[in-house]
N, C-alpha and C positions, 0 to 999 in steps of 0.2 A: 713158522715151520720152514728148514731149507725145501728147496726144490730135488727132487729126486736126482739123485747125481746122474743118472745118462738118460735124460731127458730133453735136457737142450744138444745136449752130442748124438742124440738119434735123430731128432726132429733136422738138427742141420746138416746132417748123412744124407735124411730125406731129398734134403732142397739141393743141397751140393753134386745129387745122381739125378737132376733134372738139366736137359740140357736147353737154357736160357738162353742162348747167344743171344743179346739184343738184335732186335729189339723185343724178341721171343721170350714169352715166359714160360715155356717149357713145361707149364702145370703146376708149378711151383703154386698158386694163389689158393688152387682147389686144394693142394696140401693146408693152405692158411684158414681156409675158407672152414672144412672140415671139423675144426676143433674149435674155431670161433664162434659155428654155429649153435655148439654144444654148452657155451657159455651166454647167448643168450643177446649175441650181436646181432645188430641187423644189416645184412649185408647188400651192398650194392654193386654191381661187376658194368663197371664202365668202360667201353671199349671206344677209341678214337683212333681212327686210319686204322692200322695194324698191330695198336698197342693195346694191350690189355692193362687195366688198372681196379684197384680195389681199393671203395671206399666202405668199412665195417665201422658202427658206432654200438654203445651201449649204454643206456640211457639216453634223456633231453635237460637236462640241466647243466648247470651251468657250475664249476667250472671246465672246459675240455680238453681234457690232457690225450694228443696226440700220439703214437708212434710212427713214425715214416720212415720208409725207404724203398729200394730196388731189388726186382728179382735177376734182371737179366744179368748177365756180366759179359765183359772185354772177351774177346779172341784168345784162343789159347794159345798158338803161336806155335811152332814146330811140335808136333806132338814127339817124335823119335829124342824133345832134351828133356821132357818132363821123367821125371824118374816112375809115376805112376799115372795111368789113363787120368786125366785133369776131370772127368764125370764118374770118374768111382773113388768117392772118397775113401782114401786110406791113412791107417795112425801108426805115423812110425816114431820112435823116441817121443812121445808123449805130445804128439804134434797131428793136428789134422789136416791133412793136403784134401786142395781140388780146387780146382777153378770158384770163384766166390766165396772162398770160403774166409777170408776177412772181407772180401765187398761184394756183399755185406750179408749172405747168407747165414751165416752164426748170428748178427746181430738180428736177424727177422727172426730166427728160432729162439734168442735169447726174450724178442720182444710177448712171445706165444706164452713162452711156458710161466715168467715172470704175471702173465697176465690171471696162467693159469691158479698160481700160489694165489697172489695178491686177493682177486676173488675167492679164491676157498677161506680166506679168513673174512673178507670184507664185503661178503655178500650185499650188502646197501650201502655200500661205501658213497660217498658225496660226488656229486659232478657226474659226468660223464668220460668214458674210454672211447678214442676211437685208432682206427689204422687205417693211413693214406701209403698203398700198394703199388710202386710203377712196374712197367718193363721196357722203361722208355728213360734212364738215365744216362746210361752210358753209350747212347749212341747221341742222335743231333736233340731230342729233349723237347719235340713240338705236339705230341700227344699224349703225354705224361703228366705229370705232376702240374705242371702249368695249367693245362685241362681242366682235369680233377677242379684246382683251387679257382678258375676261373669260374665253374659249377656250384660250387658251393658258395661262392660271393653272391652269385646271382639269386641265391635263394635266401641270402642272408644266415649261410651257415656259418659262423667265424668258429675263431679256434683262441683258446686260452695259453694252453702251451703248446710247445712241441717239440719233441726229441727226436731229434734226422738217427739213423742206426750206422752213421758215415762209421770208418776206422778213422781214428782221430789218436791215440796214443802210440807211442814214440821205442821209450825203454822199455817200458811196465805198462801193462792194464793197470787203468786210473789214471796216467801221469799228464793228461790232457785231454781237455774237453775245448770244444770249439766253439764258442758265442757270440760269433759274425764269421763273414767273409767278404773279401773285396771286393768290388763289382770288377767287369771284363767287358771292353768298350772296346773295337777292333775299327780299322780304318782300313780303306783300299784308296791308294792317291793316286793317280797319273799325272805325271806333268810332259807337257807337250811341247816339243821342239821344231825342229825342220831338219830331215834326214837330208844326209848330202855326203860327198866323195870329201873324206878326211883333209885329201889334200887343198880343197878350197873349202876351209871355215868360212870364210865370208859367205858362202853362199849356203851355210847350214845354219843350226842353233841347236847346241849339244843339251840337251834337257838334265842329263848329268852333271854337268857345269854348273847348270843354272840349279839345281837342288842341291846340289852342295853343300853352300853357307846355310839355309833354314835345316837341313838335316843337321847338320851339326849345332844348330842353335836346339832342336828339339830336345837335340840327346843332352843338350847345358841345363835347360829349363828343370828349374824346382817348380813342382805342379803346387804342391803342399809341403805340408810339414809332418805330414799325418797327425796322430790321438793321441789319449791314453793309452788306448785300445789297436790301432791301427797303425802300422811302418809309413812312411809318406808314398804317394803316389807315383808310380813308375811309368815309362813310355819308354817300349823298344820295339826294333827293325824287327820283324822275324822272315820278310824276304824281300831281297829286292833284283828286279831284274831290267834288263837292255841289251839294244843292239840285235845284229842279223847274225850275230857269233864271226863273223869276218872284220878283221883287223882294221881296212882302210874305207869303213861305213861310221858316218856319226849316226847314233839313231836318231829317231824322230820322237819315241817314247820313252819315259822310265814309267817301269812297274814298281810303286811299293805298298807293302803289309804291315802296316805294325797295329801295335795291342797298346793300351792303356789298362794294370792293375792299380785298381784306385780306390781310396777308402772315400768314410763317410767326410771326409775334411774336404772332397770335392764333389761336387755335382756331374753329372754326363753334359748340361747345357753349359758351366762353365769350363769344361775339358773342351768341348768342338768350337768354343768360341775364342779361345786363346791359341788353338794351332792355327782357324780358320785367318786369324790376326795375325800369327808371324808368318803364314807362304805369302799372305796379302801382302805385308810389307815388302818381301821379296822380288814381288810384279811379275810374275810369270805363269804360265794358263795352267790352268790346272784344273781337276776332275776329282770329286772324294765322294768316296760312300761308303756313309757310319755302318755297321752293325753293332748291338748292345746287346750282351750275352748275361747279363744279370748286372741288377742291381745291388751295391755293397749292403747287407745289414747286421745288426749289432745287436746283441741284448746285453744291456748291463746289466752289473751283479744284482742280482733282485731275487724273488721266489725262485723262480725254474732252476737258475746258478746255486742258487743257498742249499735247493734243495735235494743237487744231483751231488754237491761238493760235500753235504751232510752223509750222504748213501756209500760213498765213494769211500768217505774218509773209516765209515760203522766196517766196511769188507772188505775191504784194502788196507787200514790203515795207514795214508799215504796221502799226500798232500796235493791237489790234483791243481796243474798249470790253466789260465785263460788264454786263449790261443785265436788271432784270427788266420794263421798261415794258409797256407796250399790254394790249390784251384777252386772252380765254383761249385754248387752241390746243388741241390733240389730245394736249399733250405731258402733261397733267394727267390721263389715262387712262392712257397709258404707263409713268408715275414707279409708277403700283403693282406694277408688274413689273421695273423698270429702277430702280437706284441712282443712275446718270448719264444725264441728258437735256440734251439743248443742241440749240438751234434758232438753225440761220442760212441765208439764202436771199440773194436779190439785195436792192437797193434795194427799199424800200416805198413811196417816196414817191406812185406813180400807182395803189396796190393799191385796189379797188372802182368807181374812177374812172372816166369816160368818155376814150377813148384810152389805156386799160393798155398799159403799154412796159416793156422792159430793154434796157440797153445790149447792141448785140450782143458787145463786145469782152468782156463780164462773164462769157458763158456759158463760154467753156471756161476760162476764171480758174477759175469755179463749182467746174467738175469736174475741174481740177487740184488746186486746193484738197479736194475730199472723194478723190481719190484718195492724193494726202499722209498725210492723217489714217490710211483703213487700213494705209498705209505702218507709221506711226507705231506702229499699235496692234497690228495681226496681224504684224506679220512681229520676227524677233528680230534686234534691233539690237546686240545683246552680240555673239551673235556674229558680225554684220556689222565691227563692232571691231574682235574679234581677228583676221579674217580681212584686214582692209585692213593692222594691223597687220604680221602674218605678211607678207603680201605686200611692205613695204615695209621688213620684216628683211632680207629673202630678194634684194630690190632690192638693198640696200645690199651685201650680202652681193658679190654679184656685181660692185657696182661697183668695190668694194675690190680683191677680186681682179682684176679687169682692169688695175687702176690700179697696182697691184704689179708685176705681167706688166708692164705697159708699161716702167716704172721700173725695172726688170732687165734690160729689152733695153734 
């Protein structure tokens, strides 16, 4: 039976008039909290530093199919260019604005009311549902989701599947689902010189000079080659600095920033171990310090993918792309509990933007689409088989007979 056509468009009106600025959840959870308790969840309201997080399960069996994501969202950015208040959703040509409203606010209401259908037909459906809630995404990401899964390992709670609510598609709702993501490995380097009056080099060592050749080897270096799955491994500048800003000073220091996007074809120990070899070779002092901002991961085509490209393909009819592009998500905290992760949400095209929109038609596409997939996964389709089977023995059966009967009179 579809979902009530403005049911996922009210529920995400609800959550898109909550003002979330991360790392704030605005109330948005007790909107989630509210109708999950009425289905039967158990809910748990984890709070760490200043972030609020929500872990809701239903059922203890095995297998558990997840929905995750975020309540808070981005900054709205000059209010005077939005064409309407970014916290009062409004639909204009067949479109609904507001701040979250593709990240990822329609996707948590899509995740609600989908849950809502699915149980009014599947009342004992197989496994377990649950929902991992942050308000800690889109800022720095250290009492969030990370948290939450750090909690749940401890206890031995793992996870079967799971579906991030990220915006993951392009042209069209459906036309991509996301099935990894790169890992994000950041460096801060100093290399160290001897400031001195330009006009006597000898009596300095321009650190600039001397990083030079290794910088330009960095930027030569093939890390990898990448996957199947995965582009090859990148390393770029994103700042680099020197000098007292005046013309006839060598500096003493260079400052630089770069990032490593890197798939599963490399490791974090053999990235820090292959730059930490070529500044070495170069022979000049130097200072670095790693940060690791997620680890890359991957699910191959398996269940979860089978399962969401089947639902995809039943209400869209439309062929849906494997995709690991864009930045990191919450799903790289998750994979260490979860085998299968796969993120997909509405269109991304207006995510961060000034006037954020989704198509209103997309929203209960959304949550037909994630009500499918449990379809898929919790309920047993064997014996939905045998039994449409049986039934249409059992049909024949009688039609035979009738038709004998008839044919004898």
């Amino acid at each position: 039976m579809p979902n009530d056509t403005q049911d996922t468009l009210t529920l995400a009106q609800q959550l898109i008039a909550c003002r979330s600025l991360t790392p704030s959840d605005g109330g948005c959870q007790e909107i989630l909290i509210s109708r999950l308790e009425k289905l039967g969840f158990h809910i748990e309201r984890m709070r760490f530093g200043d972030v609020d997080n929500l872990w809701a399960r239903r059922g203890n069996a095995a297998p558990v199919l997840c929905f995750a994501g975020h309540t808070d969202v981005v900054p709205t950015g000059p209010l005077e260019q939005w064409d309407s208040d970014p916290f009062t959703p409004a639909i204009r040509d067949g479109r609904l604005y507001g701040r979250g409203a593709a990240d990822m606010k329609s996707s948590l209401a899509a995740f609600i009311t989908a849950i809502e259908a699915f149980l009014a037909q599947h009342a004992h459906h197989q496994g377990s549902i649950a929902l991992l809630i942050t308000s800690d995404e889109e800022g720095i990401a250290i009492d969030g989701t990370v948290k939450v899964v750090e909690a749940l390992r401890a206890r031995g709670e793992l996870l079967d599947y799971c579906i991030v609510g990220e915006p993951t598609c392009t042209d069209k709702l459906g036309d991509t689902i996301k099935n990894g993501r790169r890992g994000s490995l950041s460096g801060n380097l100093t290399i160290k010189g001897i400031q001195g009056h330009i006009a006597y080099p000898h009596l300095a060592k321009n650190p600039i000079h001397l990083a030079a050749p290794a910088i330009a080897e960095l930027a030569q270096t093939e890390w990898d080659q990448g996957n199947d799955y995965f582009p090859p491994t990148t390393w770029h500048i994103s700042n680099i600095n020197a000098g007292t800003g005046a013309t006839n000073v060598i500096p003493g220091t260079l400052n630089l920033l770069f990032n490593f996007r890197f798939s599963t074809a490399s490791t974090v120990e053999s990235l820090k171990a292959r730059v930490h070899e070529i500044l070495d070779r170069h022979g000049f002092d130097y200072e670095l310090q790693w940060e690791l901002s997620g680890k890359p991961f991957l699910t191959p085509k398996g269940e979860l993918a089978d399962a969401m490209h089947d639902a995809i393909a039943q209400v869209i009819a439309i062929e849906p792309q494997l995709s690991t592009s864009g930045g990191t998500s919450d799903g790289r905290f998750i994979a260490d509990i979860c085998p299968q992760v796969i993120e997909f949400g509405p269109r991304n095209a207006t995510i961060h933007k000034l006037n954020e929109h989704v198509e209103v038609d997309d929203l209960e596409q959304l949550s037909r689409i994630y009500q499918l997939i449990m379809e898929n996964l919790l309920t047993d389709k064997t014996n939905k088989t045998e039994v449409i089977n049986s039934d249409a023995s059992s049909l024949l059966s009688k039609l035979k007979k009738y038709f004998l009967a008839t044919n004898r009179k």
